[in-house]
N, C-alpha and C positions, 0 to 999 in steps of 0.2 A: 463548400466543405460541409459535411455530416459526420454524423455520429454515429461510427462504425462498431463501437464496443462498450457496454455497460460491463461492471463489474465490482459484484459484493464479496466479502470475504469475514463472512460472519464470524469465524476465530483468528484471531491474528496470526499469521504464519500457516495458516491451515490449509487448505482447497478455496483457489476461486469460484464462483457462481457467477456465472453469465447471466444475467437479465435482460431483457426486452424494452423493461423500463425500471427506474429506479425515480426514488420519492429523496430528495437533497433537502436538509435542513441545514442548517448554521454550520453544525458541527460534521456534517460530510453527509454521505448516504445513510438512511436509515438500514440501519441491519450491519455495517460495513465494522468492521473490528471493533465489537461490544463486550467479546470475548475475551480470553487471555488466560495462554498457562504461566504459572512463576512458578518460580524457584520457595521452598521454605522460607527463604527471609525474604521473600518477599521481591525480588529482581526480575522482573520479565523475562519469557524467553522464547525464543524465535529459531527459525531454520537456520540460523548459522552457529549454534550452538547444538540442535537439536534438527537434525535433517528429516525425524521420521513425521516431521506435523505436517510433511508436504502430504502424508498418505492419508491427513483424518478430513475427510468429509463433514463440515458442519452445516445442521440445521437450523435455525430459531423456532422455538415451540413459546407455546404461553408459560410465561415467568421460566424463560430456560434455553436449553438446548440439548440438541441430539446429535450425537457426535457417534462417528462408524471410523472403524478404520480396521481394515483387511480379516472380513467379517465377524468382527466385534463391533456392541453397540453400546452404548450408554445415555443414558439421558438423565442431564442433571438440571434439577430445580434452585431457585434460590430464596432467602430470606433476607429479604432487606435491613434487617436488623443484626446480622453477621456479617460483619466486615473484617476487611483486612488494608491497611493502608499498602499499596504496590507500587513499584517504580517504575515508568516508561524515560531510559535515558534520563535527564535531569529534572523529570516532574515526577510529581506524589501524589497521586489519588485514593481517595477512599471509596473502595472497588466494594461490592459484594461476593463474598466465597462460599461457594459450594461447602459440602457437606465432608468430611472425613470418610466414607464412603466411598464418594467420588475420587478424594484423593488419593484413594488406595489403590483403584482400580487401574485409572491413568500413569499413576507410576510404575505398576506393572506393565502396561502396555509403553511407556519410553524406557523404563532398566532406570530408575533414580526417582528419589521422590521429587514431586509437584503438587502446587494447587490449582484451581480454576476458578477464575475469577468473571465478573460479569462489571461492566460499565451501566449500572442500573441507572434510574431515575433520579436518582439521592446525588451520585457520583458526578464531578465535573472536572475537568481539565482542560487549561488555555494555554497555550503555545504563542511563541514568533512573535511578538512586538515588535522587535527590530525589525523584521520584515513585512509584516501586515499592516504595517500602524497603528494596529491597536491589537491585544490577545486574543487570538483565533479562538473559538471551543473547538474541541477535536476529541476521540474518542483512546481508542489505543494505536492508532495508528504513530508508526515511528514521530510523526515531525506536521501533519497539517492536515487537514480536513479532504481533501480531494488529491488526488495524482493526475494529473492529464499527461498521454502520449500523444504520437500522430505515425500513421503508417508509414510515410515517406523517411522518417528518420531510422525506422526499425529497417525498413529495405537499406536503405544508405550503410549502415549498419554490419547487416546481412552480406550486401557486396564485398564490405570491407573483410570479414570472417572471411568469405571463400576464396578472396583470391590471396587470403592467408591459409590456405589448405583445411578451413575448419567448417561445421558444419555449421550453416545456419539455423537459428535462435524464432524460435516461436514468442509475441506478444507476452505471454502468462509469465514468460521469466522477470518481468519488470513491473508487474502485482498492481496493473493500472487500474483506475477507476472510470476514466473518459475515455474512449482511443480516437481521435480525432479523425478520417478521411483528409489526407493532406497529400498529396505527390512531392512537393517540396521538402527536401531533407532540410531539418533544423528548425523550419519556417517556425516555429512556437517561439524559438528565442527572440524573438522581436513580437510579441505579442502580449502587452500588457495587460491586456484581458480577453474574455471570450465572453459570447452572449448563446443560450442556447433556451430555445422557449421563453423568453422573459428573463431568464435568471442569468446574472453575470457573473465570471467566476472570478478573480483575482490571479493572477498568473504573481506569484510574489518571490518566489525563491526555485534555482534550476535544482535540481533531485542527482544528489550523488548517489552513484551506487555502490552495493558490496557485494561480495562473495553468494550471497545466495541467488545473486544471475545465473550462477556458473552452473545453479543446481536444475534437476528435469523437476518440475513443478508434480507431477502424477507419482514418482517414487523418492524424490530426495538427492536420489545420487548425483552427484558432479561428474558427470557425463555431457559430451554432445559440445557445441560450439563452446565458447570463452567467452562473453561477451564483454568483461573487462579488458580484456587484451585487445581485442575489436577496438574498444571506445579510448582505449590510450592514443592509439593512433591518430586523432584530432577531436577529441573530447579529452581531455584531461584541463581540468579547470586550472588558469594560470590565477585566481583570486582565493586568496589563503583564507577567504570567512567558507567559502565551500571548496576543502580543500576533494581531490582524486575523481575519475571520472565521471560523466555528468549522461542524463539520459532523464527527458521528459523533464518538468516544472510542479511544483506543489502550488494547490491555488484554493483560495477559499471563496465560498460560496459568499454574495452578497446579497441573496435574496432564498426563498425559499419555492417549492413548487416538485413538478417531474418536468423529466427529460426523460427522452424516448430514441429507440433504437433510430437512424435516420431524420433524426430532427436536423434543421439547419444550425449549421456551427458560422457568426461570427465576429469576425476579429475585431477590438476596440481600440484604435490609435495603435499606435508603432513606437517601439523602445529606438529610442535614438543609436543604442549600440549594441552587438552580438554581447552577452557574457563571454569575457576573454580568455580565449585557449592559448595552453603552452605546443608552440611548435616545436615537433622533433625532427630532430637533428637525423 
C-alpha cells in the first residue's frame, strides 16, 4: 500500500490543496486548518452552515493569509496580541483575530457578519482523551489531528451510489488528509495504526460524517451523488459514542517528520473486531 493523496486545507471549510508532500507535526499537517471564520460571538463555522467557503481558495502567506474567492482577493495579516477566545464544538481556544477591516469585507463576501481567526503560535487546543489516551493537540480541525481514507472503501462506496441510480462521489467530498492506496473496502477498520516514513499514525476513532458530503466541494452546492445515503446502507455505526454514518478514521500522529506522495503505507497489528454496523432490514 502507498500514499495516494496528501492534503492541506489551510482555512477550515474552505478549498482543499493537494500537496506532493506535507511536513506532520503533533498537532496534524503544518498549514492544515490554522484558519477559521466564526460567527461574532465567537462560534465556528463551516460548510454546513455556510456552503459559500467551499468557493474561497486559501493561501498561507507570512503572519497571514490570502484568501480569493470568485475573483476577489483579500489578504489578512495578524497581531498576536488581539485575540478573540472561539469555539470548535466543545473546546475554547484563544485564537488570534484579524482586523475589522477584514471583517467587513468577508461579511460582504457570505451576506452576515463574521470574523477571522488564526491558530497562531500563542493558541493551543487538545482533543479525545477518551480515545487517544492522552489529549491529542489539534488545530481547528473538527475532532483530531489527521483524517485518513483508503480508495477501495470510496470505490466500495461509489458502487454502492450507482447501483442506487446516483452519481458517484469524488475523494474531496470527505476533506481527507492521507488517502491510503488500498483495493480492499473498509481494510482501515482493523488497522490500529499506520507507519509511513518513520512516523506512526494512531488510527483512534472511525470519522462520522455530515451533510457537507452531500456538498460539490468547487461550488458548495448539494449536488451530484448522496454519499450519506450510500453509507447508510452498511456503514451506519451501531455504537451510540459514534453515533450515524462512518467513512475513514481520525488518527494522530505519534512522531513527527514528512511523508511524501507514494511513500509505503504500513499497517501495525490488527483490531481484533470491525467497529459494529447496524444491519438494515
Amino acid at each position: 500500500m502507498t500514499v495516494s493523496g496528501l492534503n492541506i486545507h489551510p482555512l477550515k471549510s474552505g478549498r482543499a490543496i493537494a500537496v506532493p508532500q506535507a511536513e506532520v507535526r503533533l498537532d496534524g499537517f503544518r498549514g492544515d486548518r490554522r484558519f477559521m471564520v466564526v460567527q461574532p460571538d465567537s462560534r465556528f463555522i463551516t460548510q454546513r452552515e455556510l456552503q459559500l467557503l467551499a468557493r474561497v481558495e486559501a493561501r498561507e502567506v507570512e503572519n497571514g493569509i490570502r484568501l480569493a474567492m470568485e475573483g476577489r482577493e483579500l489578504t489578512a495579516t495578524f497581531d498576536p496580541s488581539a485575540r478573540m477566545d472561539v469555539t470548535v464544538w466543545d473546546s475554547a481556544v484563544s485564537a488570534a483575530v484579524a482586523g475589522e477591516d477584514v471583517s467587513a469585507t468577508l461579511s460582504e463576501w457570505f451576506g452576515q457578519p463574521v470574523r477571522l481567526v488564526h491558530m497562531d503560535a500563542q493558541a493551543r487546543r487538545s482533543v479525545g482523551a477518551d480515545w487517544a489516551g492522552e489529549a491529542a493537540d489539534v488545530g481547528f480541525a473538527d475532532g483530531f489531528p489527521i483524517l485518513v481514507t483508503t480508495t477501495g472503501s470510496l470505490a466500495d462506496l461509489n458502487r454502492t451510489l450507482v447501483a442506487k441510480g446516483q452519481e458517484p462521489v469524488g475523494m474531496d467530498r470527505f476533506r481527507t488528509n492521507i488517502l491510503v492506496e488500498c483495493d480492499e473496502p473498509w481494510a482501515e477498520d482493523f488497522w490500529p495504526a499506520i507507519e509511513i516514513n518513520g512516523i506512526v499514525f494512531d488510527l483512534v476513532k472511525p470519522c462520522a460524517r455530515c451533510i457537507m458530503t452531500t456538498q460539490d466541494q468547487v461550488t458548495g452546492d448539494r449536488i451530484g451523488g448522496n454519499p450519506i445515503q450510500g453509507l447508510a446502507e452498511k456503514r451506519m455505526s451501531a455504537d451510540r459514542r459514534v453515533p450515524g454514518v462512518l467513512f475513514g478514521w481520525n488518527a494522530v500522529p505519534r512522531g513527527t517528520g514528512v511523508i511524501n506522495l507514494g511513500d509505503a503505507v504500513a499497517v501495525h497489528g490488527v483490531r481484533g473486531e470491525r467497529w459494529p454496523m447496524k444491519v438494515r432490514a
